[in-house]
The first five atom37 places (N, CA, C, CB, O) and aatype in JSON, in Angstrom:
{
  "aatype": [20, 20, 20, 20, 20, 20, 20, 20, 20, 20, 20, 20, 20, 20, 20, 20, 20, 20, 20, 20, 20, 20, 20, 20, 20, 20, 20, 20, 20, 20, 20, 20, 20, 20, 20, 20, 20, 20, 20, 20, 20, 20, 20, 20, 20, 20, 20, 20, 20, 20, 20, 20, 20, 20, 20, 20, 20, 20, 20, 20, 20, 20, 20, 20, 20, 20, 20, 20, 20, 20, 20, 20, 20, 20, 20, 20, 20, 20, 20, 20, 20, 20, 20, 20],
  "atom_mask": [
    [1, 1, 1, 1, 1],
    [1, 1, 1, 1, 1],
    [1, 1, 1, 1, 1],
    [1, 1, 1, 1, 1],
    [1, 1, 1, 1, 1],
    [1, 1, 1, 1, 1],
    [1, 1, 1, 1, 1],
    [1, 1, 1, 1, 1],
    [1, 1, 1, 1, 1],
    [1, 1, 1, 1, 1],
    [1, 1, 1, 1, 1],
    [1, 1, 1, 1, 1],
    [1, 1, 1, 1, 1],
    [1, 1, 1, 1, 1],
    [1, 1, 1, 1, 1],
    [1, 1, 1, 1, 1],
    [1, 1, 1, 1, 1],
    [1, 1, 1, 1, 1],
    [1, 1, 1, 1, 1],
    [1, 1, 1, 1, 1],
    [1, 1, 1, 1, 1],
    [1, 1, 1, 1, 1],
    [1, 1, 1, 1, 1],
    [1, 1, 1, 1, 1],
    [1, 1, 1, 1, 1],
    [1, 1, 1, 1, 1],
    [1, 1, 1, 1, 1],
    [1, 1, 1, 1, 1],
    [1, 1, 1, 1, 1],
    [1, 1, 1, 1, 1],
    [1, 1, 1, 1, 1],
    [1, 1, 1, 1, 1],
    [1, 1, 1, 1, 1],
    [1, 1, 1, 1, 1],
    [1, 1, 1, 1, 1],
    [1, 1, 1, 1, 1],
    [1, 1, 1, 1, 1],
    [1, 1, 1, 1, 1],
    [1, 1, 1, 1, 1],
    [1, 1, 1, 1, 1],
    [1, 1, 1, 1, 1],
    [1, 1, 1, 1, 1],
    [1, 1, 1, 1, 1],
    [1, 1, 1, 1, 1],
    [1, 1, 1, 1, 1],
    [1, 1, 1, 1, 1],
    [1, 1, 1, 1, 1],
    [1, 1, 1, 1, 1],
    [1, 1, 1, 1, 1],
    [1, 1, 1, 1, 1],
    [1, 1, 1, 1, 1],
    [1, 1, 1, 1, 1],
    [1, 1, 1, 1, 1],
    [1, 1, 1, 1, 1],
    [1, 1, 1, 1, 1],
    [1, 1, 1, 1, 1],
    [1, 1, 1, 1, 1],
    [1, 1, 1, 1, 1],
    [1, 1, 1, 1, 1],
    [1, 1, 1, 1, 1],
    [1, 1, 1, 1, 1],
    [1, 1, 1, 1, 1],
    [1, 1, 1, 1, 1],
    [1, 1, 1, 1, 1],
    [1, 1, 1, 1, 1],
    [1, 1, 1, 1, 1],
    [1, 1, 1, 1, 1],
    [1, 1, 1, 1, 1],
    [1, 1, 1, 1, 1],
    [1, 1, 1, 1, 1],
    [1, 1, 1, 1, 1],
    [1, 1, 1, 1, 1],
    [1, 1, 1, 1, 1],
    [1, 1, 1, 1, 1],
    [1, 1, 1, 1, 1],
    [1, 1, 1, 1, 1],
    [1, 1, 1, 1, 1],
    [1, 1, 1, 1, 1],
    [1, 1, 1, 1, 1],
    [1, 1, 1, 1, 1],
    [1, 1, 1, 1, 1],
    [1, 1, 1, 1, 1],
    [1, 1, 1, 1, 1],
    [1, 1, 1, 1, 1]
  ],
  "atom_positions": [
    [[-68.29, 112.57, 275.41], [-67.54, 111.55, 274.7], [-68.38, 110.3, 274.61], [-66.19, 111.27, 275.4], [-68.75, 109.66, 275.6]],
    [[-68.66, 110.01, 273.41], [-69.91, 108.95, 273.17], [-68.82, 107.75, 272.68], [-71.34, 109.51, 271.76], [-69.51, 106.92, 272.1]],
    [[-67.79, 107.44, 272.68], [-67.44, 106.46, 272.16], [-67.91, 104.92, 272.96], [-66.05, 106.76, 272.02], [-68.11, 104.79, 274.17]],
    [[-67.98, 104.23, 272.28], [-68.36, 102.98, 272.71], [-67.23, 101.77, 273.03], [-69.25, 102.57, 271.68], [-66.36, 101.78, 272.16]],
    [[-67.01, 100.66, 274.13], [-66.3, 100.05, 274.38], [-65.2, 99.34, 273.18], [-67.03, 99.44, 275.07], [-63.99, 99.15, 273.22]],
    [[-65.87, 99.17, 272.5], [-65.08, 97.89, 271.17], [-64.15, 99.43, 270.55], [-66.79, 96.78, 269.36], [-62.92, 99.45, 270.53]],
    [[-64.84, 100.37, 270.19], [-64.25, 101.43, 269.94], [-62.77, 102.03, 270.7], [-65.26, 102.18, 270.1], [-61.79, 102.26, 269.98]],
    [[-62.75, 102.15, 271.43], [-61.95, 102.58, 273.13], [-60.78, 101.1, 272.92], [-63.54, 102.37, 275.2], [-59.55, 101.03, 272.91]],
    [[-61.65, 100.28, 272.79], [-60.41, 98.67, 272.87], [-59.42, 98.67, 271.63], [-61.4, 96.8, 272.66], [-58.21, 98.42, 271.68]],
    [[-60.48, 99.15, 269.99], [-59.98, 99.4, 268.95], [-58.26, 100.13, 269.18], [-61.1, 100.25, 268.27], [-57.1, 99.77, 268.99]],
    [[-58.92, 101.25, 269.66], [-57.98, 102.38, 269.71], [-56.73, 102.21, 270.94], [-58.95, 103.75, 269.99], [-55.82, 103.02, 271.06]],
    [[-56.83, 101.45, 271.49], [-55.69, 101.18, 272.71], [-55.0, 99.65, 271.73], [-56.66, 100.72, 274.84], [-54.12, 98.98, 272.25]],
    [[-55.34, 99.44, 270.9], [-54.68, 98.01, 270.47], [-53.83, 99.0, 269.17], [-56.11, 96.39, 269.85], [-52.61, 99.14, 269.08]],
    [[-54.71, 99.48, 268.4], [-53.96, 100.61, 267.32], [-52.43, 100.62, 267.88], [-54.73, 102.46, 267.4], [-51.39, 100.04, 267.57]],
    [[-52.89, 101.71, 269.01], [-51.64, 102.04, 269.55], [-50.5, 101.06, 270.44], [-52.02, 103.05, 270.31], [-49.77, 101.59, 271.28]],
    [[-50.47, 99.93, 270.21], [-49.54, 99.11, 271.46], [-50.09, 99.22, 272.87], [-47.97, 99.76, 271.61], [-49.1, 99.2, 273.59]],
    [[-50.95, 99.3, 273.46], [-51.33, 99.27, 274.43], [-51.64, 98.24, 275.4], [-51.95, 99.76, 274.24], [-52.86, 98.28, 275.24]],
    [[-51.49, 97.46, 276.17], [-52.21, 96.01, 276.61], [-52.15, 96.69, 278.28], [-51.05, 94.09, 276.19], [-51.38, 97.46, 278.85]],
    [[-53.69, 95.77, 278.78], [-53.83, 95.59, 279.97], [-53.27, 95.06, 280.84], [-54.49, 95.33, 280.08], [-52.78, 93.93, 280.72]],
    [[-53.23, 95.87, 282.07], [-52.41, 94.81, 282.91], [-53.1, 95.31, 284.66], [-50.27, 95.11, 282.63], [-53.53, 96.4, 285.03]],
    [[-52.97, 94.09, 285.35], [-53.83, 93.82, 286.55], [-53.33, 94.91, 287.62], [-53.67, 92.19, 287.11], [-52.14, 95.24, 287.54]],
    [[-54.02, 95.41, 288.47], [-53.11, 96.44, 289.5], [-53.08, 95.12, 291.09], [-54.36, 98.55, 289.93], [-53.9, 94.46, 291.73]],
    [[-51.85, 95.31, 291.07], [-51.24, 94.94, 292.79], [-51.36, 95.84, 293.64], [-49.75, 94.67, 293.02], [-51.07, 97.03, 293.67]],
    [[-51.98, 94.93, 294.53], [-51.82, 96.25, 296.0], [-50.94, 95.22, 296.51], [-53.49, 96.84, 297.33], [-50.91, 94.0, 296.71]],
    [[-50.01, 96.59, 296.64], [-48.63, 96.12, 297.39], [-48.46, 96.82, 299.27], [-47.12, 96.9, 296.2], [-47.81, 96.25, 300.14]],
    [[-48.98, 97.72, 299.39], [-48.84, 98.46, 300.44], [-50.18, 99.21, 300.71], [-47.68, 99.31, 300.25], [-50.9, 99.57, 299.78]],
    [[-50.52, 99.44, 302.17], [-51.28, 100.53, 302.36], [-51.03, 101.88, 302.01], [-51.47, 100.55, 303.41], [-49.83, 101.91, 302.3]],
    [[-51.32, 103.09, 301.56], [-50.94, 104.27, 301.87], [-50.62, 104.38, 303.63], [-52.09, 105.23, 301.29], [-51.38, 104.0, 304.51]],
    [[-49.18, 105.04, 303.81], [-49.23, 106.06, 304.12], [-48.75, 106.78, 305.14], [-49.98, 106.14, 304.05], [-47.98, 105.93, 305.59]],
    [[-48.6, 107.78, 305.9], [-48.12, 109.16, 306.35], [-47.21, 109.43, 305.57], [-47.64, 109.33, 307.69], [-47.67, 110.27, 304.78]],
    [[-45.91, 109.14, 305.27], [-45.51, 109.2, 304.55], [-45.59, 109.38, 302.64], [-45.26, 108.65, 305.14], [-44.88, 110.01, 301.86]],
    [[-46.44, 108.75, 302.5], [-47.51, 108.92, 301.43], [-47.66, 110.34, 301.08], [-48.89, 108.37, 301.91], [-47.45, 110.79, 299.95]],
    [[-48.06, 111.08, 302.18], [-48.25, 112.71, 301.96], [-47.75, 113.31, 300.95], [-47.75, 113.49, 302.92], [-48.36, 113.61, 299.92]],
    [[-46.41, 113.55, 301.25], [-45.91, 114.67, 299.86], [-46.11, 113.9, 298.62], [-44.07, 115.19, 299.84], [-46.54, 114.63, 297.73]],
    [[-45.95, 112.62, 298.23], [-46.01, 112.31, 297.19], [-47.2, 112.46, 296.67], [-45.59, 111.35, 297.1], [-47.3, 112.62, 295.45]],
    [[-48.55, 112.42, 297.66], [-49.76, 112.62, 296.61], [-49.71, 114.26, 296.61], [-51.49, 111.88, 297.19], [-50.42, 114.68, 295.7]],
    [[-49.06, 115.34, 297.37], [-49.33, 116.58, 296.81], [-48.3, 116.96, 295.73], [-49.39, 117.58, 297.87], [-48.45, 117.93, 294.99]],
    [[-47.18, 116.07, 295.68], [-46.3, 116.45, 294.12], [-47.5, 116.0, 293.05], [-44.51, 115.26, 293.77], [-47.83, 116.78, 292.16]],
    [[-48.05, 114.86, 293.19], [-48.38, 114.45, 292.14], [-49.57, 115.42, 291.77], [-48.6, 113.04, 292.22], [-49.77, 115.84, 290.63]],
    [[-50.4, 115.74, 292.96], [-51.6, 116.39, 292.6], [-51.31, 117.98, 292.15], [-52.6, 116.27, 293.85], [-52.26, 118.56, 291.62]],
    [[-50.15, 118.66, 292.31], [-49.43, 119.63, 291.56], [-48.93, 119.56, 290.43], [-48.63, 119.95, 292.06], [-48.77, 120.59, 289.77]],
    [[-48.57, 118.33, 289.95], [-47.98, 118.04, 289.0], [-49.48, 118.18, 287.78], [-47.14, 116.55, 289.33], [-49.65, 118.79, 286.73]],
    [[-50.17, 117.43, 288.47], [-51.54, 117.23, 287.54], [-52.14, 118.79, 287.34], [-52.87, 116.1, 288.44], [-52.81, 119.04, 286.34]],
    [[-51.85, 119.81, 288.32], [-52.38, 120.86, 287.94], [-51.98, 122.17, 286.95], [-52.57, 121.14, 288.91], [-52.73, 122.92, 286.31]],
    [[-50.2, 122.15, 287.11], [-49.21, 121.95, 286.2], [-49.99, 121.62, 284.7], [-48.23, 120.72, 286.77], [-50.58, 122.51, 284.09]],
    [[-49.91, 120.32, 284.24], [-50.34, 119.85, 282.87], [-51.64, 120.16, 282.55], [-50.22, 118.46, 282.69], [-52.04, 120.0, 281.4]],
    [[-52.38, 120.6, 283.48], [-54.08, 120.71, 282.72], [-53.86, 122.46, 282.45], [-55.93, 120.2, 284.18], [-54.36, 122.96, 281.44]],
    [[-53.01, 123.41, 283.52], [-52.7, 124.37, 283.09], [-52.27, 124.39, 282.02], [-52.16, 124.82, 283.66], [-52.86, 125.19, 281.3]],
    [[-50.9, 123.47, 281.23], [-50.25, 124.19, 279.91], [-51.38, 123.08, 278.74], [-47.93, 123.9, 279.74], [-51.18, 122.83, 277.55]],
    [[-52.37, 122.68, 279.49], [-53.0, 121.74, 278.44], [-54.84, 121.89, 278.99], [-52.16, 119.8, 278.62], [-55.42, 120.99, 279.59]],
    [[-55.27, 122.79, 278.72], [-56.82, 122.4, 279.38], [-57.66, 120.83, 279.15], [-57.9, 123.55, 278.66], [-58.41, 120.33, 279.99]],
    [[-57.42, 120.42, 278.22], [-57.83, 119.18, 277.68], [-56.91, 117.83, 278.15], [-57.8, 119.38, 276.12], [-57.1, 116.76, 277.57]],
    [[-56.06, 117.92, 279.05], [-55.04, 116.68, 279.37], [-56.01, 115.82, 280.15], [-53.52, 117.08, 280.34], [-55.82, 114.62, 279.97]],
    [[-56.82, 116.07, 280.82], [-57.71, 115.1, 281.5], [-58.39, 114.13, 280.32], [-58.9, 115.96, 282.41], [-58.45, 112.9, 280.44]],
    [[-58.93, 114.91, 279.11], [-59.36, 114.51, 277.94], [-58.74, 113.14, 277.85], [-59.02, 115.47, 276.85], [-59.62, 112.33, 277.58]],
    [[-57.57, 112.6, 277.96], [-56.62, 111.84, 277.59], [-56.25, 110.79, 278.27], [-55.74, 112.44, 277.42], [-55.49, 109.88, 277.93]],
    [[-56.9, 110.99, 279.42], [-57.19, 109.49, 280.15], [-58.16, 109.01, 280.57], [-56.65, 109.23, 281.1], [-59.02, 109.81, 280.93]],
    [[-58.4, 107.73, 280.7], [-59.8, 107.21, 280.79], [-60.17, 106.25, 282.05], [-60.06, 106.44, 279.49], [-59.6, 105.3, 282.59]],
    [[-61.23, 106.86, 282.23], [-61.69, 106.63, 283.81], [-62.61, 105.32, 283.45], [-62.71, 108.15, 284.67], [-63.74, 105.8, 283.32]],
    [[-62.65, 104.55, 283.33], [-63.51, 103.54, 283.22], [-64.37, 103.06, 284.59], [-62.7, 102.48, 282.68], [-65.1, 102.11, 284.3]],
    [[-64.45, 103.37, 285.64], [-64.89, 103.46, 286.74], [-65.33, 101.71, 287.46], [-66.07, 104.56, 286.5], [-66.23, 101.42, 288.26]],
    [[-64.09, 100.62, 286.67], [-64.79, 99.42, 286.92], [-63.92, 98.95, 288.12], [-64.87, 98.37, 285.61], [-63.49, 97.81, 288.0]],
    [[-63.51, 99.73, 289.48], [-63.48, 99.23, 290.39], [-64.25, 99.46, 291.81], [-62.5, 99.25, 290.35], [-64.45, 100.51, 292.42]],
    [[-64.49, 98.53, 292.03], [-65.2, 99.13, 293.37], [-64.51, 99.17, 294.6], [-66.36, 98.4, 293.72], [-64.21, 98.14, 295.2]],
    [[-64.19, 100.62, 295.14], [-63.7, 100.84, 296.7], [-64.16, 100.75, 297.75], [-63.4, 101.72, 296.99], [-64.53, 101.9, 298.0]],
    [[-64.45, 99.96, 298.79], [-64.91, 100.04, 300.25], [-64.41, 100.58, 301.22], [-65.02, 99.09, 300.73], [-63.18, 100.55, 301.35]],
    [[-65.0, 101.07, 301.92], [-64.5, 101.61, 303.64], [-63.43, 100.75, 304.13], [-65.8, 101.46, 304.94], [-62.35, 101.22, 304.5]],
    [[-63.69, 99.6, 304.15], [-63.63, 98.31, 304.93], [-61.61, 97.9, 304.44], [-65.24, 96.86, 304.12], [-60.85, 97.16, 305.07]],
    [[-61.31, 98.7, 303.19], [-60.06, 98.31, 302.98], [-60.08, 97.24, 301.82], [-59.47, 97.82, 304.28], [-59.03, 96.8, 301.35]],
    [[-61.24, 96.85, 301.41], [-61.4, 95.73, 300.51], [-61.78, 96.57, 298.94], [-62.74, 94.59, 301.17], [-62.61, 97.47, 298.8]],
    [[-60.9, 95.96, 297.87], [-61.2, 96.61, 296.63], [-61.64, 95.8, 295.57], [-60.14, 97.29, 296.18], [-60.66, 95.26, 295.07]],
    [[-62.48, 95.55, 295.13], [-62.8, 94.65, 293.63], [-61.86, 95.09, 292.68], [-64.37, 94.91, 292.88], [-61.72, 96.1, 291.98]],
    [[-60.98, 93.57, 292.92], [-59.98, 94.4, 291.32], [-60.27, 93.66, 290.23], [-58.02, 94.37, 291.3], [-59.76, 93.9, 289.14]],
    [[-61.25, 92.54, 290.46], [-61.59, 91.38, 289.12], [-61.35, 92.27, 288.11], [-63.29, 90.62, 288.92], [-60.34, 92.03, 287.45]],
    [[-62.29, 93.64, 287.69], [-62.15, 94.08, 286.75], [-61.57, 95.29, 286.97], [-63.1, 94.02, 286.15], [-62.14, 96.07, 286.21]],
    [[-60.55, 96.02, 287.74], [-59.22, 96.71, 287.62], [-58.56, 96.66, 286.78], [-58.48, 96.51, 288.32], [-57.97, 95.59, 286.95]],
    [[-58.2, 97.07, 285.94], [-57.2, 96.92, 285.1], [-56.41, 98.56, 284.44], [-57.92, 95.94, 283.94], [-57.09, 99.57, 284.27]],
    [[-55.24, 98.52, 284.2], [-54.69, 99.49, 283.7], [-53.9, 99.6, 282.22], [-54.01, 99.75, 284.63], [-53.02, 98.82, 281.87]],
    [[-54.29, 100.49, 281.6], [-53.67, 100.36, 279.73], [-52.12, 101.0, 279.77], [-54.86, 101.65, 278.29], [-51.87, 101.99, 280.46]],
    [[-51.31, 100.46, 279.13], [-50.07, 101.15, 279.26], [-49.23, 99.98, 277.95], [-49.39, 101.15, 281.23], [-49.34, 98.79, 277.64]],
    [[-48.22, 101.42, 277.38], [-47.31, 100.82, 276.25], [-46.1, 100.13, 276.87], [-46.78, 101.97, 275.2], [-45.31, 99.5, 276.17]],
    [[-46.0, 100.22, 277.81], [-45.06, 99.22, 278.6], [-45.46, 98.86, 279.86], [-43.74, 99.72, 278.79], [-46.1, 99.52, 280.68]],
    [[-44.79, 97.18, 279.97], [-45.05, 96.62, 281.27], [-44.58, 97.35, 282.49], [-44.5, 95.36, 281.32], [-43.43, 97.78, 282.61]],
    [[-45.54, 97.48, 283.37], [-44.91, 97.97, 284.41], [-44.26, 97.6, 285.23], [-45.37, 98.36, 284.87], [-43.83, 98.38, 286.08]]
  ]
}
């Protein structure tokens, strides 16, 4: 997928799309558990009735995670047709 940034921005504005900042609200977790294996079933679910569903979201890879518990969210951000 060669598309280029202005391209990618084009196409999320087309559609109603706007950015919005991620909150960390909580640590993960024990509890945490089942919900990341529904979800990670769920995801396996949709790429089954869809091989290409990964196709369809975009990893932009502009945060950085540390060991340490500390996350760069300056440039975090998430696209969505409604506020969350």
């Amino acid at each position: 997928n060669d598309l280029d940034k202005k391209s990618v921005l084009k196409i999320l504005e087309l559609n109603q799309f706007h950015p919005y900042k991620v909150h960390l609200v909580q640590e993960l977790s024990y509890d945490d558990f089942d919900r990341r294996i529904e979800f990670s079933e769920l995801m396996m679910e949709r790429i089954d009735e869809d091989p290409n569903y990964l196709s369809n979201i975009v990893f932009s890879e502009e945060a950085t995670f540390q060991l340490n518990d500390y996350v760069n969210r300056h440039n975090c951000k998430f696209w969505s047709d409604t506020n969350p």
